[in-house]
C-alpha positions in Angstrom: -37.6 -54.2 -32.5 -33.8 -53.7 -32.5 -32.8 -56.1 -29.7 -31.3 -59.4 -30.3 -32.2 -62.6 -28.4 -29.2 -64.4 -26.8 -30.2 -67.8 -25.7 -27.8 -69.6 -23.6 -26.8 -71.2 -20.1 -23.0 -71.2 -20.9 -22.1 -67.7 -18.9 -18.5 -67.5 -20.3 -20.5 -67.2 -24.0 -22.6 -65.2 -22.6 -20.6 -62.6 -21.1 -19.1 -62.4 -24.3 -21.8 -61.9 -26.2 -22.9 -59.4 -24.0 -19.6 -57.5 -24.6 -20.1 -57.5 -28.1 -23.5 -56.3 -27.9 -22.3 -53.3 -25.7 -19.5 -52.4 -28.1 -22.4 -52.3 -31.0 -24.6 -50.0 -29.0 -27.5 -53.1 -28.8 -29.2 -54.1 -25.3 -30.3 -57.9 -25.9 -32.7 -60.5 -24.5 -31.4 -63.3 -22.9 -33.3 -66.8 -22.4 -31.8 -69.5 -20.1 -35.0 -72.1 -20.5 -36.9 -72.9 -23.8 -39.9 -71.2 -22.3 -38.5 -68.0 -22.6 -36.5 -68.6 -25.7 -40.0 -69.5 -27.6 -41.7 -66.4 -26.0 -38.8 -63.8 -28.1 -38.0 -66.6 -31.4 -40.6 -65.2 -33.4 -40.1 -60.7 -32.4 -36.3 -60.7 -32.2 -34.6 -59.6 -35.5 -32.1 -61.9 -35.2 -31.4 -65.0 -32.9 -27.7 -66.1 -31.4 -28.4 -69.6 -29.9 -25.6 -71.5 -27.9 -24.7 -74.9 -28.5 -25.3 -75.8 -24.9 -28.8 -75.2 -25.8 -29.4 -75.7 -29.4 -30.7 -79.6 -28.8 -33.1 -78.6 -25.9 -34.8 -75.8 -28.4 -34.3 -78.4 -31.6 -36.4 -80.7 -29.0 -39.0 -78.1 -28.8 -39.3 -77.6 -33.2 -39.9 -74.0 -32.5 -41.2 -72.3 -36.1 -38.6 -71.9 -38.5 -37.3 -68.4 -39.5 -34.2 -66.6 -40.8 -31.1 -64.9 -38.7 -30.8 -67.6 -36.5 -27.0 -68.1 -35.8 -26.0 -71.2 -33.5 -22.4 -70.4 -31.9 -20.1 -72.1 -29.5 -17.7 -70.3 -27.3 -14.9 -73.4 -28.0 -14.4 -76.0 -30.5 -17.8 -76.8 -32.5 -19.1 -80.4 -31.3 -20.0 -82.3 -35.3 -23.0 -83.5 -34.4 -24.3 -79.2 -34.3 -23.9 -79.2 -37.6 -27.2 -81.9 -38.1 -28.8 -79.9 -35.1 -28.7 -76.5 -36.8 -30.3 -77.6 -39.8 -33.0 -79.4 -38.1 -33.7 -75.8 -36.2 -33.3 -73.9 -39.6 -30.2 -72.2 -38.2 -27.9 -70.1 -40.9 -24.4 -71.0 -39.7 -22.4 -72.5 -36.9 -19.3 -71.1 -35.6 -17.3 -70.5 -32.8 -17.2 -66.7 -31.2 -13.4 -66.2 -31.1 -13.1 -66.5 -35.0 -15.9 -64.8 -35.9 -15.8 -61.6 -33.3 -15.6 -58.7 -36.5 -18.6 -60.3 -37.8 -20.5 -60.9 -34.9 -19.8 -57.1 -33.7 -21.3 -56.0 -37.2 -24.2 -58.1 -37.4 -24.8 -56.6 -34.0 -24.1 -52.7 -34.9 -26.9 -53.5 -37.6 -29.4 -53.8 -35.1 -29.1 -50.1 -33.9 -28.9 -48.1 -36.9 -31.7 -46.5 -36.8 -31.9 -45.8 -40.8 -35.0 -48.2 -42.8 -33.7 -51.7 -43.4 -35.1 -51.4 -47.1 -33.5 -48.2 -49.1 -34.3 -47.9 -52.8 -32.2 -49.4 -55.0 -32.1 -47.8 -58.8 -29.5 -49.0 -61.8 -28.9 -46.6 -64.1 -27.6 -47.7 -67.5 -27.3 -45.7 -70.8 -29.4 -46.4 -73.4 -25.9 -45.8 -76.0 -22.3 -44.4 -75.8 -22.3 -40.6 -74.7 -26.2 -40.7 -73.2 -25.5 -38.8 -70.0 -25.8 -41.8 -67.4 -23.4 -41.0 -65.2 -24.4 -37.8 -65.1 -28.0 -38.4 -64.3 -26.8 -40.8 -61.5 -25.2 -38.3 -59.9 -28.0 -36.2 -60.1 -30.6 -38.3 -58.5 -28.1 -39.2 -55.8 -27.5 -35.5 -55.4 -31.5 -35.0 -55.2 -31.8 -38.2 -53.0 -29.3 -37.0 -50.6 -31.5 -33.9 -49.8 -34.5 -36.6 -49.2 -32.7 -38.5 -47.1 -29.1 -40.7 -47.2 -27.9 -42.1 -50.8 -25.1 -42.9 -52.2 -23.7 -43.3 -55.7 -22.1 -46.7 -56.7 -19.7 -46.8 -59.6 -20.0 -50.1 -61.1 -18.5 -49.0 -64.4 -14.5 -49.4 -64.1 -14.1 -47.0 -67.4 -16.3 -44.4 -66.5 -14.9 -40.7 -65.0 -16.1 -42.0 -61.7 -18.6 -40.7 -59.8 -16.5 -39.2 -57.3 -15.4 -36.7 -59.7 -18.5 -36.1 -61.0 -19.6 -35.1 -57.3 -16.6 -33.4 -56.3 -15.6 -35.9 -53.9 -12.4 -37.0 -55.4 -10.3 -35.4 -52.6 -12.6 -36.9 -49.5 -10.6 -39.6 -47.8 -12.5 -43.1 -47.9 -12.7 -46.6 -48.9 -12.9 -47.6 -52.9 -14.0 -51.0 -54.6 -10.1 -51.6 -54.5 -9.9 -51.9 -50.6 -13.5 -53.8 -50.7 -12.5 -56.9 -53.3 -9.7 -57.6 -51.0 -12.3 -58.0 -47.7 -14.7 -61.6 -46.7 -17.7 -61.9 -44.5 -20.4 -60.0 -44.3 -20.0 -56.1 -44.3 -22.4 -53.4 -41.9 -23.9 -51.3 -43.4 -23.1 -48.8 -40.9 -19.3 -49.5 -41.6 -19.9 -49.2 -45.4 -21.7 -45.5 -44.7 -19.2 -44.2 -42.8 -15.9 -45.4 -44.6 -16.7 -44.1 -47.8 -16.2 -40.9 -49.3 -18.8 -38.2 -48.4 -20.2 -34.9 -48.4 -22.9 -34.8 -45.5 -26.0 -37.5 -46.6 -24.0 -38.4 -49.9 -21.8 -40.7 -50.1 -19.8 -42.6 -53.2 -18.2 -46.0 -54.3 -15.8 -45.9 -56.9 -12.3 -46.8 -57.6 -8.8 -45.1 -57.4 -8.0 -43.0 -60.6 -5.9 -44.4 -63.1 -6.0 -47.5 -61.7 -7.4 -50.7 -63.9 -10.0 -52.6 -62.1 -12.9 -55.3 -62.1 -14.9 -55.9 -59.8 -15.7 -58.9 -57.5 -18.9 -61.0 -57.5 -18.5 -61.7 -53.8 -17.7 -57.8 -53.0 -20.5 -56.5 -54.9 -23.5 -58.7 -53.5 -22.4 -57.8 -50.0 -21.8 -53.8 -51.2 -25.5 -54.1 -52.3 -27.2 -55.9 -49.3 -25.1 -53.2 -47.0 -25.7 -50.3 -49.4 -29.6 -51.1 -48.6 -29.6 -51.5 -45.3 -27.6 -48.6 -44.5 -29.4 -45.8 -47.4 -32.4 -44.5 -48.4 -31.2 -44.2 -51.9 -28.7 -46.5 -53.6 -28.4 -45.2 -57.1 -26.0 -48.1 -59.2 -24.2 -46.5 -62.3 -23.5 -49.4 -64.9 -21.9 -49.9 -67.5 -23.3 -51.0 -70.9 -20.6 -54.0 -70.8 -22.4 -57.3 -71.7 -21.7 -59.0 -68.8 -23.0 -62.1 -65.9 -22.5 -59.6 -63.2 -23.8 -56.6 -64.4 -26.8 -58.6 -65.5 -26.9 -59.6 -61.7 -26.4 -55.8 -60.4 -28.9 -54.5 -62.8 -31.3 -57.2 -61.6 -31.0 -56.5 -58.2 -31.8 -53.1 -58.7 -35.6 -52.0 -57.8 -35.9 -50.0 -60.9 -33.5 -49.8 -64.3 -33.7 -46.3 -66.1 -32.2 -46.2 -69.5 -30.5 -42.8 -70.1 -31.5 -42.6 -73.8 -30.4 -39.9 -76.9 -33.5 -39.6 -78.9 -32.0 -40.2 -81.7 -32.9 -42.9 -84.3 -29.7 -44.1 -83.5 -30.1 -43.3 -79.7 -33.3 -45.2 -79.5 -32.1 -47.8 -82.1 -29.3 -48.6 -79.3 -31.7 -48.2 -76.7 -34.1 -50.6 -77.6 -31.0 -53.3 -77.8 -30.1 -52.4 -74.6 -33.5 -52.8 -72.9 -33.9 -55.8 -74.3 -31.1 -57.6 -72.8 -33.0 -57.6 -69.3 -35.8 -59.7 -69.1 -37.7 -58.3 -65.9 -38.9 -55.2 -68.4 -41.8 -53.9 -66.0 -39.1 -52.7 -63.6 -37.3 -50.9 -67.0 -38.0 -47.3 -67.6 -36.7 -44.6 -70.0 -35.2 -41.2 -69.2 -34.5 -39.3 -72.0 -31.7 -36.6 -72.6 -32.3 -33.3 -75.3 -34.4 -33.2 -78.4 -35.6 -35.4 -81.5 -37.8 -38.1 -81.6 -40.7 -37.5 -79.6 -41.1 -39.6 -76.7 -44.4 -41.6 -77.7 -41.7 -43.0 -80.4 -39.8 -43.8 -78.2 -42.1 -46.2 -76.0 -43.1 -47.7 -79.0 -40.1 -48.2 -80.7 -38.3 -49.5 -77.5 -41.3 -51.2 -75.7 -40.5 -49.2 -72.8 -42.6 -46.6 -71.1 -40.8 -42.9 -70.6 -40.5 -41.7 -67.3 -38.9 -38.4 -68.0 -37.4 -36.1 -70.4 -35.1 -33.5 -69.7 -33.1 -30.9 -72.1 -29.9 -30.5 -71.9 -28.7 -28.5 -69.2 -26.5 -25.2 -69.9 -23.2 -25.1 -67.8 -23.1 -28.5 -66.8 -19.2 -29.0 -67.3 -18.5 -26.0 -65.2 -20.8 -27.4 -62.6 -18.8 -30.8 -62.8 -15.3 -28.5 -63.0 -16.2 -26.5 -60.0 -17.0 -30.1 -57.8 -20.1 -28.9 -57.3 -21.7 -32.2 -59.0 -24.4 -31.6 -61.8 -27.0 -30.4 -60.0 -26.5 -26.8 -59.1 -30.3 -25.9 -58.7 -33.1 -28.2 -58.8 -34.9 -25.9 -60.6 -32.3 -26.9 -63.3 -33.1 -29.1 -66.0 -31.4 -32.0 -64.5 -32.5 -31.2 -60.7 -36.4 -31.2 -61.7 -35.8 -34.6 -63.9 -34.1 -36.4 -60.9 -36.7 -35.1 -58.9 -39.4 -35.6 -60.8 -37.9 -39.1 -61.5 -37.4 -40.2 -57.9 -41.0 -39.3 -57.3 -42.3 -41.5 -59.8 -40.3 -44.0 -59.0 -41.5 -44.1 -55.4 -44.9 -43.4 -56.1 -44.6 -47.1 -57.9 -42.7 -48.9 -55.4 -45.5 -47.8 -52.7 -48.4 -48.9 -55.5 -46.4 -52.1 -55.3 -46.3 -52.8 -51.8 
């Protein structure tokens, strides 16, 4: 169900709610009498309710529910404010200021891509374990599934889009996105950033120093989701609120680890920083200790091991990303990984 309900009498806020719904590609309903209105409140994915109705349907108490948006087509009478929370709405606001947003929140509606991609944090387990490299692979194994995309959220890393050879594609970085408010589409996000057919990057300018945003990266997510099969989240192993926040969001946390006893000395510090450990796996990179160690030293189960893969700096050099073959070492490991992975996300459902 992709079409929005649009419940209103005023026909000067209708007609321009109807524009915007046009420009978005998005065919609404429209109710005129609470009848109506109740018969679409509960299907529509998300409800635009004008103030010259929002008191009538407040009257009614229809069941409460998210996406409901109560607008006005001129200035917003106070007393909305106390009528939008008794009908559970999200915000109140006035359709000349809030046009982008609207028009985005519209576009939403008729993406056809799954509303709920996978979302998987990468992290390494010490200094030097390969993460960014394995991110890049899973999002370059992920992009043959389906659409991912690769989010840098380590401001001292190579960047991914150097790893993946998309250093020279025009598109936006976390520079232009820290500067930007509201809520962001996820089909804007997919088709601003830099891209080689289903995969797609986030990173930042070279050279340039950067942090990133708290504001910018909860709405990068949310879009990222919406708008991907695969979100893979590089991060960094900086002990930090908003990393902690990232890594939490994530669906799954792999730990890149060097099994070494210094490796998985490192690693098991690392793991247990996050406190959610059932969504915290291990991938580990080469030889040493043997992986049944590992889980036992670390407390974490290991998902995969990989060797280390011959020619992978020429790979990288080339822009051809890590993954040259999947019958590589790293190719079968992010595959093997992102079947695993989903294997316990549909267990979990």
């Amino acid at each position: 169900m992709t079409a929005p309900l649009l419940i209103t009498r005023d026909q000067s806020l209708l007609d321009e709610l109807l524009r915007l719904a046009a420009a978005a590609g998005v065919t609404p309903d429209v109710a005129t009498d609470g009848g109506t209105a109740l018969r679409g409140w509960a299907r529509a994915p998300v409800v635009l309710l004008g103030v010259d109705m929002a008191e009538d349907l407040a009257r009614i108490s229809p069941p409460r529910r998210g996406q409901v948006y109560v607008l006005s087509w001129g200035a917003v009478p106070d007393e909305m404010f106390r009528v939008a929370v008794e009908i559970g709405a999200e915000s109140v606001t006035q359709v000349g200021r809030s046009e982008g947003w609207l028009t985005e929140l519209l576009t939403d509606l008729g993406d056809t891509t799954p509303a709920e991609g996978l979302v998987v944090g990468v992290l390494g387990g010490s200094g030097g374990a390969g993460a960014t490299t394995f991110a890049c692979a899973l999002g370059q194994i992920g992009a043959r599934r389906g659409r991912a995309l690769v989010i840098d959220a380590d401001p001292l890393g190579p960047g991914v889009d150097r790893v993946l050879g998309l250093e020279g594609r025009h598109g936006v970085r976390w520079d232009g996105l820290c500067h930007t408010t509201g809520r962001l589409s996820a089909r804007a996000l997919r088709e601003a950033l830099p891209r080689r057919e289903d995969l797609g990057a986030l990173t930042w300018h070279a050279g340039r120093p950067a942090t990133l945003q708290a504001f910018a990266v909860r709405e990068v997510l949310s879009a990222a989701r919406r708008g991907h099969d695969l979100v893979v989240v590089d991060l960094p192993r900086t002990v930090d609120p908003l990393v902690d926040e990232v890594a939490a969001r994530c669906d799954r946390l792999l730990v890149v680890v060097v099994p070494t006893v210094a490796g998985v000395a490192s690693a098991a510090r690392t793991c247990a920083r996050h406190p959610d450990r059932t969504s915290v796996r291990l991938v580990l990179r080469g030889s040493g200790v043997d992986a049944r160690s590992v889980a036992r030293a670390t407390g974490i189960p290991v998902l995969a091991t990989m060797p280390d893969q011959r020619g992978l700096d020429e790979a990288i050099d080339l822009g051809l990303g890590p993954v040259r073959s999947r019958r590589g070492a790293l190719g079968r490991a992010a595959g093997e990984v992102l079947d695993q992975v989903m294997l316990m996300r549909a267990a979990a459902a």
